[in-house]
Each structure stands twice: as C-alpha cells, then as structure tokens.
C-alpha positions in Angstrom: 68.4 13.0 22.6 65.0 12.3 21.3 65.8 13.2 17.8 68.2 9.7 18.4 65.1 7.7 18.7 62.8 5.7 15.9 59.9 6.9 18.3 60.6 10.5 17.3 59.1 10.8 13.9 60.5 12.7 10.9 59.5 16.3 11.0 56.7 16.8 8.3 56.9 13.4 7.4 56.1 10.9 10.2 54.2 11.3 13.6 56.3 10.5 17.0 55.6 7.0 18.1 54.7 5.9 14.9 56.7 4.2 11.7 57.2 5.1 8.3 55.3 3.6 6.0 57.8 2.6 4.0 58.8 0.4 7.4 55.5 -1.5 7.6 55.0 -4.7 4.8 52.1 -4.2 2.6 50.2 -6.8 2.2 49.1 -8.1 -1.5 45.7 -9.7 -2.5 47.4 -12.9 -2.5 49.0 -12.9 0.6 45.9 -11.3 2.7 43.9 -14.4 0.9 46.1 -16.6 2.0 46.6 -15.8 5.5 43.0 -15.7 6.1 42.8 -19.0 4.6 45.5 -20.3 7.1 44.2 -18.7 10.2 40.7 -20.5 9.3 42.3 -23.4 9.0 43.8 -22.5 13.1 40.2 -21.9 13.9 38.9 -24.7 12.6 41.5 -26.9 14.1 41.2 -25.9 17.2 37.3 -26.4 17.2 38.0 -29.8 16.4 39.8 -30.6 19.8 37.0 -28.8 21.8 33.3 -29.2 22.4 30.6 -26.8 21.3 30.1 -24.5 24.4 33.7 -22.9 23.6 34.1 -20.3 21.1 36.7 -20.0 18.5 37.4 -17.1 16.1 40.1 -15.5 14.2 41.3 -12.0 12.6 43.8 -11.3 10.5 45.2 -7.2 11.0 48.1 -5.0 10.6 50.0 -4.2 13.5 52.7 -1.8 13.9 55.4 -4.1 12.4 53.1 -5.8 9.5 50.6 -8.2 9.5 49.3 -9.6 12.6 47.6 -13.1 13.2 45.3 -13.6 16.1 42.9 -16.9 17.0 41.3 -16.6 20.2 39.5 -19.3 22.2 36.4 -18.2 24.3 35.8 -21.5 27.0 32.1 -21.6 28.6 33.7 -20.6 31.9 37.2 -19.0 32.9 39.5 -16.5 30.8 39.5 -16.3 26.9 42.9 -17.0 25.9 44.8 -16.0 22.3 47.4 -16.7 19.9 48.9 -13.7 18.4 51.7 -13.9 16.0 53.4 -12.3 12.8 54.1 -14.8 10.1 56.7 -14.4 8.0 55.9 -13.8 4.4 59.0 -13.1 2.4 58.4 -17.1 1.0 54.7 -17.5 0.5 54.3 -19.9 -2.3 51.3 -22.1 -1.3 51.0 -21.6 2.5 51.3 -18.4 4.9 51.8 -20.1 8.0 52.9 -24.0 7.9 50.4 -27.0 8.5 52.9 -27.7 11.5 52.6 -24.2 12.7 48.9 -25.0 12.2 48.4 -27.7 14.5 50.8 -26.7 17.2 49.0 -23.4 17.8 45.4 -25.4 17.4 46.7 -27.7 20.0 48.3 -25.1 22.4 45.0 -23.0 22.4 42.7 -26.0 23.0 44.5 -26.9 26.2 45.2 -23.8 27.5 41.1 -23.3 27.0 40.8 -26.7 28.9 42.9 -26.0 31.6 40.9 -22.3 32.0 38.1 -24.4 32.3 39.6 -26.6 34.8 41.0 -23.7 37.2 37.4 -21.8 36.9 35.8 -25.0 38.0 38.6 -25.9 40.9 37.6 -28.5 43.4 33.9 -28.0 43.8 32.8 -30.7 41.7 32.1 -33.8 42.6 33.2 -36.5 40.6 30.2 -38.9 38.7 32.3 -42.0 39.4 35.6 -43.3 41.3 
C-alpha cells in the first residue's frame, strides 16, 4: 500500500516524504528578483499603516511545492502574526504578486497586528479622555 503513495519516494531516486525535483518550480533570476521586489513592496506597505514600535519583515523561500512568500508583523506587545502564500508564476511579466494582492495582505496583517495589540492590552487601561 505504501508504494501507492507520493510520500513513498522512488527507490534510488527520491527519499520517502519528499518530491521529485522535477515536481518543485525552479525559480529563475528574474522571477526570484521580482518576488523579492513585491514582498518589499508588502513590507513596506504594511509599515505604513502601523507605528514604529511594530516590526515588519519579509522572506522569500522554497517550500515543498515551489516558492514560498512570507511577511510577518512583530507588534510591541501580543503574538507576531504572518502572511504566508505561494504566488503563482506561470504569467510573470512585470509583477509577481498584484498591487491588489499587495495591499489586501498589507492591510490584513496591519489589523490583525492591531487587534494583537488590543487583546494583549484587554481592559486594564484606562482611557485619557471620555
């Protein structure tokens, strides 16, 4: 039953659990360039919606399936929290991942830092003003 399996490797050829390299996308100058251009742009993005004391990086790897995207968001208090995601790169022209794509995951980690934030903090603070 196991030899029924893509986790079971081809005797001599690939190692059980892992793919054959012919299954994983390489990843040409070009496109590596302009995916770390792209997930800068996320990172930058996103430090635009948030103040300085949170910490915003990206990293562009291969994962088991092809190239993996990550930004993560560090707030001053509370869980980090991440975006992970595999763009698709069969139609890279001018952009990897789409100035839409961009913003939405900018915007998405910026509040989800916020609301870390927000749950870390809870109720014990008393409010400046009513």
């Amino acid at each position: 039953m196991n030899g029924n399996t893509p986790y079971a490797g081809l005797p001599g050829e690939t190692a059980a659990g892992k793919r054959a390299s012919v299954d994983v996308p390489d990843l040409s100058s070009t496109q590596r360039r302009l995916l770390h251009r792209d997930v800068t742009r996320i990172a930058s993005r996103t430090r635009e919606y948030l103040p300085s004391e949170y910490v915003v990086d990206a990293d562009v790897s291969t994962g088991v399936g092809g190239p993996q995207v990550t930004v993560a968001v560090r707030p001053p208090i509370g869980h980090t929290v991440s975006a992970g995601f595999a763009p698709d790169l069969d139609d890279v022209s001018e952009e990897a991942i789409t100035a839409d794509e961009r913003d939405e995951v900018a915007r998405g980690l910026a509040a989800s830092a916020a609301l870390q934030v927000k749950q870390a903090i809870g109720d014990n603070v008393t409010p400046t003003a009513k």
